[in-house]
mmCIF file of the N, C-alpha and C atoms, coordinates in Angstrom:
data_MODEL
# 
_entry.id   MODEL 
# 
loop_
_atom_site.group_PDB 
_atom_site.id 
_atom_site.type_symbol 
_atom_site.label_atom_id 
_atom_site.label_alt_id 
_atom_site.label_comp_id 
_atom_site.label_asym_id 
_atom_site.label_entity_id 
_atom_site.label_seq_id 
_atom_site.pdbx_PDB_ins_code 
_atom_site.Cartn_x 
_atom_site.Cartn_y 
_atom_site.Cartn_z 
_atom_site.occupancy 
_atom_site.B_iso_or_equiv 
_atom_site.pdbx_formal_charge 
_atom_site.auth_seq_id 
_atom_site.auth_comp_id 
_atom_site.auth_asym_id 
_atom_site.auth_atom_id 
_atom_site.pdbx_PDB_model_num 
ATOM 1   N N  . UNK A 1 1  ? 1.741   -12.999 2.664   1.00 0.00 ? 1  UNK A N  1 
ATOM 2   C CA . UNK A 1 1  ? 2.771   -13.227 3.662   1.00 0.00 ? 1  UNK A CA 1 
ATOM 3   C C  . UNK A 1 1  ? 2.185   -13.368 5.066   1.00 0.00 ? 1  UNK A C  1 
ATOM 4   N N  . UNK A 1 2  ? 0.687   -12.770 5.446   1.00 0.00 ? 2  UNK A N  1 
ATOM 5   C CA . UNK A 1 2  ? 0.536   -13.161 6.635   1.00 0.00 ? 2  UNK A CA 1 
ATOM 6   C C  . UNK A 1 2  ? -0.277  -13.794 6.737   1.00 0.00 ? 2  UNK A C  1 
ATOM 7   N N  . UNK A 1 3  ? -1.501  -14.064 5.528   1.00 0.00 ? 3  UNK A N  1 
ATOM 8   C CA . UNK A 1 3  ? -2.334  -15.154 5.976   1.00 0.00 ? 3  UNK A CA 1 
ATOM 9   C C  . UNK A 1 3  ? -2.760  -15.065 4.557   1.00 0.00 ? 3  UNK A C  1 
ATOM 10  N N  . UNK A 1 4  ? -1.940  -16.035 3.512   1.00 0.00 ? 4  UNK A N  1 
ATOM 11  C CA . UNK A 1 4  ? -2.453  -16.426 1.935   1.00 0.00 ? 4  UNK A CA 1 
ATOM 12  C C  . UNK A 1 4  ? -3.819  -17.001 1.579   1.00 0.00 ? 4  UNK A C  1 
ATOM 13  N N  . UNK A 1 5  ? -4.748  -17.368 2.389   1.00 0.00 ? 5  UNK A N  1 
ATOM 14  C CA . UNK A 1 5  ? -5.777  -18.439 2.505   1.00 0.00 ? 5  UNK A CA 1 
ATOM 15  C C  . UNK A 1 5  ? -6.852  -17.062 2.685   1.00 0.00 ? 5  UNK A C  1 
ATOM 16  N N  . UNK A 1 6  ? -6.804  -15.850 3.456   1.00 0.00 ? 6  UNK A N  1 
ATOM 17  C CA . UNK A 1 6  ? -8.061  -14.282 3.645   1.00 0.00 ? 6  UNK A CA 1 
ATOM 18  C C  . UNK A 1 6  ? -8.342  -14.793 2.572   1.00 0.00 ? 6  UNK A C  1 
ATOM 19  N N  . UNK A 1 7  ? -9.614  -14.804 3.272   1.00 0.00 ? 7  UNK A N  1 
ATOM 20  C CA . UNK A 1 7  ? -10.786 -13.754 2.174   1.00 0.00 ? 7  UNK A CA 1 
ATOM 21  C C  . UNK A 1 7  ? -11.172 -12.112 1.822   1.00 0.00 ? 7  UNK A C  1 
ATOM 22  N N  . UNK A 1 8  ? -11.176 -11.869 0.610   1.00 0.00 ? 8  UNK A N  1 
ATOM 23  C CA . UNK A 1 8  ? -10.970 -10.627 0.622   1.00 0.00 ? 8  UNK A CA 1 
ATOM 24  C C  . UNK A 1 8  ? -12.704 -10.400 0.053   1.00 0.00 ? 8  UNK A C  1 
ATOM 25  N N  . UNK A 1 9  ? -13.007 -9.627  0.818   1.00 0.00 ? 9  UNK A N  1 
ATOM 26  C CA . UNK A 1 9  ? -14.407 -8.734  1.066   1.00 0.00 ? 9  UNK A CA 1 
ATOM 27  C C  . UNK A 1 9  ? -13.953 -7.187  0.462   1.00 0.00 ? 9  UNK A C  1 
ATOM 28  N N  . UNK A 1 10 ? -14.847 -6.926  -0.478  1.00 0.00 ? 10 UNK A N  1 
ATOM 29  C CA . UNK A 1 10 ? -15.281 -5.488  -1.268  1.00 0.00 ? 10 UNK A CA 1 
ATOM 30  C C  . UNK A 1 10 ? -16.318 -4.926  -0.359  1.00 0.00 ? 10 UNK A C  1 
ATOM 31  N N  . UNK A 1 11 ? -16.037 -3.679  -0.383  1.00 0.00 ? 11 UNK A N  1 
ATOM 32  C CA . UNK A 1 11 ? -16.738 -2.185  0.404   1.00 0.00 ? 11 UNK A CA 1 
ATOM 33  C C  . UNK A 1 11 ? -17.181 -1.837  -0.952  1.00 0.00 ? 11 UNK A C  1 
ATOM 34  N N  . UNK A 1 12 ? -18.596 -1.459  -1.208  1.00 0.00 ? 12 UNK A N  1 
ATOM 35  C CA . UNK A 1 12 ? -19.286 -0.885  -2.332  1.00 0.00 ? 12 UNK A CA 1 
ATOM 36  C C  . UNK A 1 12 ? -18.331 1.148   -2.324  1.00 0.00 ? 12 UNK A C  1 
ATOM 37  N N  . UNK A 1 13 ? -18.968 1.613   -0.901  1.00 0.00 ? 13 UNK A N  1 
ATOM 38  C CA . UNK A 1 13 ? -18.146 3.240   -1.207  1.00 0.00 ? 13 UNK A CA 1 
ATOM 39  C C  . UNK A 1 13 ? -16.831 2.852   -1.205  1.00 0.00 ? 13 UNK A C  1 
ATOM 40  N N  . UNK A 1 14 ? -16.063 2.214   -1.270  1.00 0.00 ? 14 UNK A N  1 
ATOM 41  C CA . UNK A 1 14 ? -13.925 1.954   -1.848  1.00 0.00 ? 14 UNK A CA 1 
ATOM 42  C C  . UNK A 1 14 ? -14.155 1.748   -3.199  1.00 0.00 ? 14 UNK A C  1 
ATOM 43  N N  . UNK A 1 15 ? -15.055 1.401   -3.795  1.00 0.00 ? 15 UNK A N  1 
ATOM 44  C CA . UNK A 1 15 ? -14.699 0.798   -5.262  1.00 0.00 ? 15 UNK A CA 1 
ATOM 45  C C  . UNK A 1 15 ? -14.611 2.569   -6.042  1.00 0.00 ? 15 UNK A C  1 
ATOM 46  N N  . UNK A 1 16 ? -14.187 2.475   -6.977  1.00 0.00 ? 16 UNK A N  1 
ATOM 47  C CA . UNK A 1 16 ? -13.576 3.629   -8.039  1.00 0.00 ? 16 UNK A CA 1 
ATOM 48  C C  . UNK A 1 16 ? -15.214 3.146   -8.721  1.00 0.00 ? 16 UNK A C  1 
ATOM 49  N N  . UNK A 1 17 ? -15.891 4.352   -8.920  1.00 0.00 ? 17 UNK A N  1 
ATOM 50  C CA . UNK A 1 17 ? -17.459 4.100   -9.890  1.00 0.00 ? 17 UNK A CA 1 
ATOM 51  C C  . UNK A 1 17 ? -17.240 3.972   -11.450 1.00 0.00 ? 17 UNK A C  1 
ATOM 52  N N  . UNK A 1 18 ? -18.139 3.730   -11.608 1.00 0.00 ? 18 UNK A N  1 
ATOM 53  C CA . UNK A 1 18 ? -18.205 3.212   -13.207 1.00 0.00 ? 18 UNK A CA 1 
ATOM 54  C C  . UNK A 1 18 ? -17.687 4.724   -14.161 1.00 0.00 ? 18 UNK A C  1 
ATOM 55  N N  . UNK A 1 19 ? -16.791 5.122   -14.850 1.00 0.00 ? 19 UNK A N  1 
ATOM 56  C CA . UNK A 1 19 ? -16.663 5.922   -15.924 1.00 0.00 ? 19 UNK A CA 1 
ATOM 57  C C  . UNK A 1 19 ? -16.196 6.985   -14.829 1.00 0.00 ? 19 UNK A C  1 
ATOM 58  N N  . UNK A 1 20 ? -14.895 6.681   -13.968 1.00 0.00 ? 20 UNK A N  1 
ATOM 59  C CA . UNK A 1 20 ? -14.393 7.466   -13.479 1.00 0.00 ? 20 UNK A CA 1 
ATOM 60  C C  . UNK A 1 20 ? -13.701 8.347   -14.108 1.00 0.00 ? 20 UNK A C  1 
ATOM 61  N N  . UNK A 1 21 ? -12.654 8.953   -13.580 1.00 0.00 ? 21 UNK A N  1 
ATOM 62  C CA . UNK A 1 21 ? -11.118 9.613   -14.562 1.00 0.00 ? 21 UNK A CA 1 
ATOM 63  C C  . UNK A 1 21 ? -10.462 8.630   -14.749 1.00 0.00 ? 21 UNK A C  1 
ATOM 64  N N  . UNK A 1 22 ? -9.908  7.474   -13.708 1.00 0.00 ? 22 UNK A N  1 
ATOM 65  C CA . UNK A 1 22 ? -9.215  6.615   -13.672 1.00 0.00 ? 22 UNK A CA 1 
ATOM 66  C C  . UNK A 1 22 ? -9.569  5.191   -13.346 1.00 0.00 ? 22 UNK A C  1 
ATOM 67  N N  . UNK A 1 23 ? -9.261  4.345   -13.820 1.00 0.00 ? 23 UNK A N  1 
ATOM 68  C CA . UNK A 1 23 ? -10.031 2.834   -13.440 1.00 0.00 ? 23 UNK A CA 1 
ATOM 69  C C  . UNK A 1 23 ? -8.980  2.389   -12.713 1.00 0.00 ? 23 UNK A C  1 
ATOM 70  N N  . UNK A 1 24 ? -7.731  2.702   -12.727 1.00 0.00 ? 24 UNK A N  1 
ATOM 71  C CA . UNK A 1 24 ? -6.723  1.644   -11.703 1.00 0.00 ? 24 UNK A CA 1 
ATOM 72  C C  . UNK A 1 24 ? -5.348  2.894   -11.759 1.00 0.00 ? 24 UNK A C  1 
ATOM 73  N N  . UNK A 1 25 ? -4.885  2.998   -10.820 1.00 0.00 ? 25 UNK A N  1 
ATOM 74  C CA . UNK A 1 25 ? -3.402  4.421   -10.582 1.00 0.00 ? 25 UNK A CA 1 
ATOM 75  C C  . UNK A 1 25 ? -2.404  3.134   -10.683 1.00 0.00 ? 25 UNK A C  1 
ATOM 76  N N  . UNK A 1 26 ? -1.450  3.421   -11.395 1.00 0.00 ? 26 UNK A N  1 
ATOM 77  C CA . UNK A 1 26 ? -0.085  3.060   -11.576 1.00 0.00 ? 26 UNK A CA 1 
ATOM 78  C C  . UNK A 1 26 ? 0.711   3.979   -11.082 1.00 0.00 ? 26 UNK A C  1 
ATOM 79  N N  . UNK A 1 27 ? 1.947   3.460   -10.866 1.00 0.00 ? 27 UNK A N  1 
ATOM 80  C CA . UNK A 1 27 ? 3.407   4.431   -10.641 1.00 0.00 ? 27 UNK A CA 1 
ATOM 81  C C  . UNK A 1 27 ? 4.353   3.672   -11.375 1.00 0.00 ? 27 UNK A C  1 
ATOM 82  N N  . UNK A 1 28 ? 5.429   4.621   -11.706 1.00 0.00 ? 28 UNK A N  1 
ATOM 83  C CA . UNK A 1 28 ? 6.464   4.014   -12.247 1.00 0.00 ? 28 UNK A CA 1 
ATOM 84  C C  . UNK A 1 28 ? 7.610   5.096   -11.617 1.00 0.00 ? 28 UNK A C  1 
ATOM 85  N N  . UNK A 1 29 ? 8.984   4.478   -11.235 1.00 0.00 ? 29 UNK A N  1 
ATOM 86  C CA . UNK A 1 29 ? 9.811   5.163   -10.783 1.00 0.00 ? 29 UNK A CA 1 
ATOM 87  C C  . UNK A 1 29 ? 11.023  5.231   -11.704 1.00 0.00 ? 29 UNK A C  1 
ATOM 88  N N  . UNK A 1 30 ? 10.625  5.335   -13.390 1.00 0.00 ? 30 UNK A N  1 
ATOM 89  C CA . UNK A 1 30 ? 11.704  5.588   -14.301 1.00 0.00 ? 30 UNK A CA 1 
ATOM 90  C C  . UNK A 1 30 ? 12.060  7.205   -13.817 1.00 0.00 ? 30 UNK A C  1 
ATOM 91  N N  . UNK A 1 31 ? 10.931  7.841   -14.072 1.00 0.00 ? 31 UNK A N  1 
ATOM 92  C CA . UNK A 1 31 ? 11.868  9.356   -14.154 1.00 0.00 ? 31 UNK A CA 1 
ATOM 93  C C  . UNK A 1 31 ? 12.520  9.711   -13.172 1.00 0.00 ? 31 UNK A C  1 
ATOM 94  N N  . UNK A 1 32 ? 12.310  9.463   -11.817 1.00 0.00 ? 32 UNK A N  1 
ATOM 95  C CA . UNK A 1 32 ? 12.788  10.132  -10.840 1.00 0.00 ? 32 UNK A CA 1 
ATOM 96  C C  . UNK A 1 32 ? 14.170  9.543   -10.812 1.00 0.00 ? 32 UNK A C  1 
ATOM 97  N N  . UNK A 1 33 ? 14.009  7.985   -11.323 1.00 0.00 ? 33 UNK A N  1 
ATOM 98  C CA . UNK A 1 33 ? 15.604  7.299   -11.157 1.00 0.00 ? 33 UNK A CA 1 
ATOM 99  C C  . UNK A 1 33 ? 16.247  8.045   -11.984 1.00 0.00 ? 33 UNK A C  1 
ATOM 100 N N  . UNK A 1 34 ? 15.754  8.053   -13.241 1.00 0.00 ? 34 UNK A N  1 
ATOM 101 C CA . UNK A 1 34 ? 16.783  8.935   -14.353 1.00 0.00 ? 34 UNK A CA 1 
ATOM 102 C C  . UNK A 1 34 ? 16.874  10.675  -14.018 1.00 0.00 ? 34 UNK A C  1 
ATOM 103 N N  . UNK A 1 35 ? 16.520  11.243  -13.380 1.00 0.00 ? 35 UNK A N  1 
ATOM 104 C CA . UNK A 1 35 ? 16.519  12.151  -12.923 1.00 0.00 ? 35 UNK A CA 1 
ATOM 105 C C  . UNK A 1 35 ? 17.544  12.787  -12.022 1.00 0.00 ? 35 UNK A C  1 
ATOM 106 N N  . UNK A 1 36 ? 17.243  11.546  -11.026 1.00 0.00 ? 36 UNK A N  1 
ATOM 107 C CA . UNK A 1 36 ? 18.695  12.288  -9.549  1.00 0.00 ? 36 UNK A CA 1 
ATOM 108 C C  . UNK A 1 36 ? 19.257  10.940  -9.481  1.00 0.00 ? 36 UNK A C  1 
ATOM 109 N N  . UNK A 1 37 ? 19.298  10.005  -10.147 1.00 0.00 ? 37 UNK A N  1 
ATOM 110 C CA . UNK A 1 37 ? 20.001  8.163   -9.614  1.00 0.00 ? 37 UNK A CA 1 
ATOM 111 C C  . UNK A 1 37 ? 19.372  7.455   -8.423  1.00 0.00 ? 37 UNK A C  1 
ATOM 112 N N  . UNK A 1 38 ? 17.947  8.003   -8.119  1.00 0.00 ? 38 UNK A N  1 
ATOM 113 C CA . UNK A 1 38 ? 17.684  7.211   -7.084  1.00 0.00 ? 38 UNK A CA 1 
ATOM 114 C C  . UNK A 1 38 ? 17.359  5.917   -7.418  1.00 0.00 ? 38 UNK A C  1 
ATOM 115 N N  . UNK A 1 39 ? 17.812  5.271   -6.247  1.00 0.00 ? 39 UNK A N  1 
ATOM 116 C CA . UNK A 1 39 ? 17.612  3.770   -6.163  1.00 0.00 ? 39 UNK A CA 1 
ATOM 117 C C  . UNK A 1 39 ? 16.719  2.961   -4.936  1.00 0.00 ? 39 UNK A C  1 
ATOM 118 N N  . UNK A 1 40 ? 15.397  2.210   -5.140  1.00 0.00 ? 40 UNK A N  1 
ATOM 119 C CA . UNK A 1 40 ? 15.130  2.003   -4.097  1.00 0.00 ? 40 UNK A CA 1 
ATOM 120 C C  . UNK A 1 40 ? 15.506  0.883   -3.553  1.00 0.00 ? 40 UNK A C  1 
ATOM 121 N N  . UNK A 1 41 ? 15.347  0.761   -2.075  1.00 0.00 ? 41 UNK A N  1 
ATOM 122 C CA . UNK A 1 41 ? 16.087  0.571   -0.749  1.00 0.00 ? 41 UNK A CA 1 
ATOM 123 C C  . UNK A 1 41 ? 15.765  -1.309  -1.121  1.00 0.00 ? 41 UNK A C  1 
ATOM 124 N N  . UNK A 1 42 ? 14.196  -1.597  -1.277  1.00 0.00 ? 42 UNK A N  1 
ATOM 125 C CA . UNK A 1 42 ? 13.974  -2.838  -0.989  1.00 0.00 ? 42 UNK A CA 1 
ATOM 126 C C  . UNK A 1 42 ? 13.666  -3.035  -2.335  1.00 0.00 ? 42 UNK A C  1 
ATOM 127 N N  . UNK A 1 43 ? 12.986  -4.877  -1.937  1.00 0.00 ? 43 UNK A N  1 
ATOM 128 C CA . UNK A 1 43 ? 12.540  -5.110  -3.062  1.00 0.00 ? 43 UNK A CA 1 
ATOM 129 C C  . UNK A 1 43 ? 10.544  -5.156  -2.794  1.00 0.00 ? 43 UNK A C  1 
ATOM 130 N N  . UNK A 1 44 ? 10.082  -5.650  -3.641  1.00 0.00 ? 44 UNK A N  1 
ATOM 131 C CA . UNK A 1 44 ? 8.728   -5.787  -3.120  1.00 0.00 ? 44 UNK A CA 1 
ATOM 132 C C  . UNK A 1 44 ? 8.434   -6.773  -1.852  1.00 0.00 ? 44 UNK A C  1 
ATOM 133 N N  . UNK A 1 45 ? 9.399   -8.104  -1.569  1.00 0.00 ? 45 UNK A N  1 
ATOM 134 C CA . UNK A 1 45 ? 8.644   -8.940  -1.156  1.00 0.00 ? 45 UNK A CA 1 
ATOM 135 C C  . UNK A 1 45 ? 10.016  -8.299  0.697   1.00 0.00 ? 45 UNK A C  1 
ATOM 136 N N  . UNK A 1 46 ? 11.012  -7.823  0.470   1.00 0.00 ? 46 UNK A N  1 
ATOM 137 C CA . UNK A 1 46 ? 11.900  -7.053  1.737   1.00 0.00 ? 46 UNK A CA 1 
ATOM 138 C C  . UNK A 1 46 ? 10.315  -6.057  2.316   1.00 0.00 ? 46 UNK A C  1 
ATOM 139 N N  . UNK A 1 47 ? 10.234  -5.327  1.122   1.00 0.00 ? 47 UNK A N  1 
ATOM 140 C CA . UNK A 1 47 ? 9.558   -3.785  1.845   1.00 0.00 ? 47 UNK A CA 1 
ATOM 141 C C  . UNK A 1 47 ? 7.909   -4.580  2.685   1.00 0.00 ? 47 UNK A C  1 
ATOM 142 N N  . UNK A 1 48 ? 7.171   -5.377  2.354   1.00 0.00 ? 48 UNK A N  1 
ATOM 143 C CA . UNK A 1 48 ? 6.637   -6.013  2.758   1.00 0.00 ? 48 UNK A CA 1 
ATOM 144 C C  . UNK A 1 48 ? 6.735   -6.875  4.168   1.00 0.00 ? 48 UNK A C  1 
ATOM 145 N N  . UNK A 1 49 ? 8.059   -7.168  4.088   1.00 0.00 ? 49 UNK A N  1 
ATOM 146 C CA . UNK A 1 49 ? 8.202   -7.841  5.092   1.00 0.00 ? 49 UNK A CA 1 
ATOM 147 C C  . UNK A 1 49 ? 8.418   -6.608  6.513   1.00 0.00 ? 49 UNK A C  1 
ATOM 148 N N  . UNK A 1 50 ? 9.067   -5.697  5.875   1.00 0.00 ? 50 UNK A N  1 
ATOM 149 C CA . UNK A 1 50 ? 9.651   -4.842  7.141   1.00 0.00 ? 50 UNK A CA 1 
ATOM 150 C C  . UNK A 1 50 ? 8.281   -4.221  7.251   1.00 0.00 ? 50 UNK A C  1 
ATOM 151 N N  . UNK A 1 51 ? 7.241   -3.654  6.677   1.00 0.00 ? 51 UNK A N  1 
ATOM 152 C CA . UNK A 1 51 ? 6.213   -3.264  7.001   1.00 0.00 ? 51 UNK A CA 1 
ATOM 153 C C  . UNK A 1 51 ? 5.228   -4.401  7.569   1.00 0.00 ? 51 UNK A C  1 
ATOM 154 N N  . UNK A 1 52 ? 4.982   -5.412  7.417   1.00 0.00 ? 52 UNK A N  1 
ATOM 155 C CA . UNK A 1 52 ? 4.266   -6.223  8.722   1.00 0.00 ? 52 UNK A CA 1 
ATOM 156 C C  . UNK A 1 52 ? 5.147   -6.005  10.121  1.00 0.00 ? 52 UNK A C  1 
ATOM 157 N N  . UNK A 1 53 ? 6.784   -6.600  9.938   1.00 0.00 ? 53 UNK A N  1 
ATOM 158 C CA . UNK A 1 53 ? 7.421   -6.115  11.177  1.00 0.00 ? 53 UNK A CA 1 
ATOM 159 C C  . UNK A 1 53 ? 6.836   -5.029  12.039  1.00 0.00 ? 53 UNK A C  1 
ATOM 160 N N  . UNK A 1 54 ? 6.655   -3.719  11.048  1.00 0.00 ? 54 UNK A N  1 
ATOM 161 C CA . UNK A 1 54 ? 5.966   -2.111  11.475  1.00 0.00 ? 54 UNK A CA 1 
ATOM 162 C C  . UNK A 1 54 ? 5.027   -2.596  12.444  1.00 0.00 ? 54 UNK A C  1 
ATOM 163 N N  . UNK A 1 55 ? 4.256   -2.811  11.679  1.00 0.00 ? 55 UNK A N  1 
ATOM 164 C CA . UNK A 1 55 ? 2.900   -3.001  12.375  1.00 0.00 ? 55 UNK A CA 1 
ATOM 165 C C  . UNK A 1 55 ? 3.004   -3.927  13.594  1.00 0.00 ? 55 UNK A C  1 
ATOM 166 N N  . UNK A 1 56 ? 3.577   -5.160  13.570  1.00 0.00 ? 56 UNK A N  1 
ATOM 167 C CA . UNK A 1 56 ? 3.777   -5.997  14.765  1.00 0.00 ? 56 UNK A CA 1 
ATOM 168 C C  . UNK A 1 56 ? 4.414   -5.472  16.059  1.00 0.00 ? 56 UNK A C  1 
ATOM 169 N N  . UNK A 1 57 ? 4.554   -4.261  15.753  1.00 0.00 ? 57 UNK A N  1 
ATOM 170 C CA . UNK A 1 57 ? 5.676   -3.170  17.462  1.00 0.00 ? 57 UNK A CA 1 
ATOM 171 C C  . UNK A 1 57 ? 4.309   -2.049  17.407  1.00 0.00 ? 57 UNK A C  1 
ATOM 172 N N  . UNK A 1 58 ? 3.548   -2.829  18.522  1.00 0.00 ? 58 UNK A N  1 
ATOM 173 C CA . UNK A 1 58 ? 2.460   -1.750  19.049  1.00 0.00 ? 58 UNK A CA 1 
ATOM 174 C C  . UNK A 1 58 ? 2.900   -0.476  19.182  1.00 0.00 ? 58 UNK A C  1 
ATOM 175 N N  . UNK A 1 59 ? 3.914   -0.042  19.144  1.00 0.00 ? 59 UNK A N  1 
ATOM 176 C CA . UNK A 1 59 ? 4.047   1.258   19.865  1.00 0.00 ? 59 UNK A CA 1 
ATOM 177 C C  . UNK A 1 59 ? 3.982   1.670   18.274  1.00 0.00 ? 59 UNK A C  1 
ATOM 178 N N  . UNK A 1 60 ? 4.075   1.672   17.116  1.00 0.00 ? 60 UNK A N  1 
ATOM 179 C CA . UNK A 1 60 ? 4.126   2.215   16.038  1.00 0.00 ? 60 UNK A CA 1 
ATOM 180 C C  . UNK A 1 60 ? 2.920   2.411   15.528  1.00 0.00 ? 60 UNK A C  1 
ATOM 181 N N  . UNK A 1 61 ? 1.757   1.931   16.542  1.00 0.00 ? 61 UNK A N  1 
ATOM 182 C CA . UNK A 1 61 ? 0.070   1.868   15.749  1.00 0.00 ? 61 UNK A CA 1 
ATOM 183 C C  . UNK A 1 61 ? -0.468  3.634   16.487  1.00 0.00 ? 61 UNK A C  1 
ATOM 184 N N  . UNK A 1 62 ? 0.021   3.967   16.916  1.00 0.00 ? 62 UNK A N  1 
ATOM 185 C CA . UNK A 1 62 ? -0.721  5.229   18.366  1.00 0.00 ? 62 UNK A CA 1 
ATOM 186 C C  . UNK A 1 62 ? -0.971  5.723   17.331  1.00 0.00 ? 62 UNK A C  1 
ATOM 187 N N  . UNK A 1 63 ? -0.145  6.555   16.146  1.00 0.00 ? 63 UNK A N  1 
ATOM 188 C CA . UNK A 1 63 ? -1.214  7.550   15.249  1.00 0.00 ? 63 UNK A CA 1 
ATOM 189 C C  . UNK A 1 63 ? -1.910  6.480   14.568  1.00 0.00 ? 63 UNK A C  1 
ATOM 190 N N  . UNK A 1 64 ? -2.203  5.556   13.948  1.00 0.00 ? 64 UNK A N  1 
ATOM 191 C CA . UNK A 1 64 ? -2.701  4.834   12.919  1.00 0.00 ? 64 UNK A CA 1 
ATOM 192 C C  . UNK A 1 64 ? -3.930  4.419   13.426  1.00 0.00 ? 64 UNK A C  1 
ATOM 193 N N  . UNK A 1 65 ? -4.890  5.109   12.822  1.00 0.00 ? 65 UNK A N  1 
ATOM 194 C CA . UNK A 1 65 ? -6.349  4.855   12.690  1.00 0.00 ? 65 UNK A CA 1 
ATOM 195 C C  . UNK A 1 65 ? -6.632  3.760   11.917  1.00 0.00 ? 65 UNK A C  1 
ATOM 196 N N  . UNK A 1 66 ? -6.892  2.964   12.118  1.00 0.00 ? 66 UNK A N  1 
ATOM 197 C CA . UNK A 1 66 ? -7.299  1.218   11.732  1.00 0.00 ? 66 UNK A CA 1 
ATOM 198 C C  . UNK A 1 66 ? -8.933  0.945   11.643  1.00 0.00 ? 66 UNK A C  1 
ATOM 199 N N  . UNK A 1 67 ? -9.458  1.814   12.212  1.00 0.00 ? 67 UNK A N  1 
ATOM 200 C CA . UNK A 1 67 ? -10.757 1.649   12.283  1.00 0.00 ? 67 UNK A CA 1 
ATOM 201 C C  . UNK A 1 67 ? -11.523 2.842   11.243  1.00 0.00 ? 67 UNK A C  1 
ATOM 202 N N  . UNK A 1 68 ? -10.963 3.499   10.550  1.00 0.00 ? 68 UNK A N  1 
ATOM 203 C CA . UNK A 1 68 ? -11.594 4.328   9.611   1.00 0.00 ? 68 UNK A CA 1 
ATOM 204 C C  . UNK A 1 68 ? -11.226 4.113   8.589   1.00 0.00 ? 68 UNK A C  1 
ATOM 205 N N  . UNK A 1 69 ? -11.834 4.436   7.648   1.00 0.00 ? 69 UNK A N  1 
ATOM 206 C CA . UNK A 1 69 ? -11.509 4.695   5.592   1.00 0.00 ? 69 UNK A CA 1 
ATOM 207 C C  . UNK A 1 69 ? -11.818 6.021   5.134   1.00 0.00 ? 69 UNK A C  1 
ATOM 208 N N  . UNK A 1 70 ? -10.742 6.761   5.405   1.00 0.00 ? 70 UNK A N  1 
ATOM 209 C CA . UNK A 1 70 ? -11.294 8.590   4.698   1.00 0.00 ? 70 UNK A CA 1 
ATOM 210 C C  . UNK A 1 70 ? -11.217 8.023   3.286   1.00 0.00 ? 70 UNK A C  1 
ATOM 211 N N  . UNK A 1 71 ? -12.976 8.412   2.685   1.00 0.00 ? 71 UNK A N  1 
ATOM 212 C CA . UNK A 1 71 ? -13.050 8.333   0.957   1.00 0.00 ? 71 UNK A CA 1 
ATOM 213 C C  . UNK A 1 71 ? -12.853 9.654   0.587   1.00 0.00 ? 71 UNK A C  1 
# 
């Protein structure tokens, strides 16, 4: 949505190592829906959109560290 054409560049310390616990985290929001009826708000390509919006109102970056990766 903001620039389809990036190139996407790999960080060797971000990658998950060989014969981790987990090779890739999923979520699924069956139980909690069946649980209490929650329903979420957006869809993937809404929640996306309102989060670039986020980011585009400087005043919402002051806590957001952009320049670090806690591993």
């Amino acid at each position: 949505m903001i620039n389809p054409n990036a190139r996407i560049f790999e960080e060797e310390k971000r990658l998950r190592p060989k014969n981790s616990e987990v090779e890739r985290l999923l979520g699924c929001n069956d139980k909690i829906k069946k649980l209490t009826k929650w329903e979420q708000k957006y869809s993937l390509d809404n929640g996306l959109k309102a989060t670039i919006e986020w980011f585009k109102d400087s005043s919402n970056l002051k806590g957001y560290k952009s320049g670090i990766y806690n591993v």
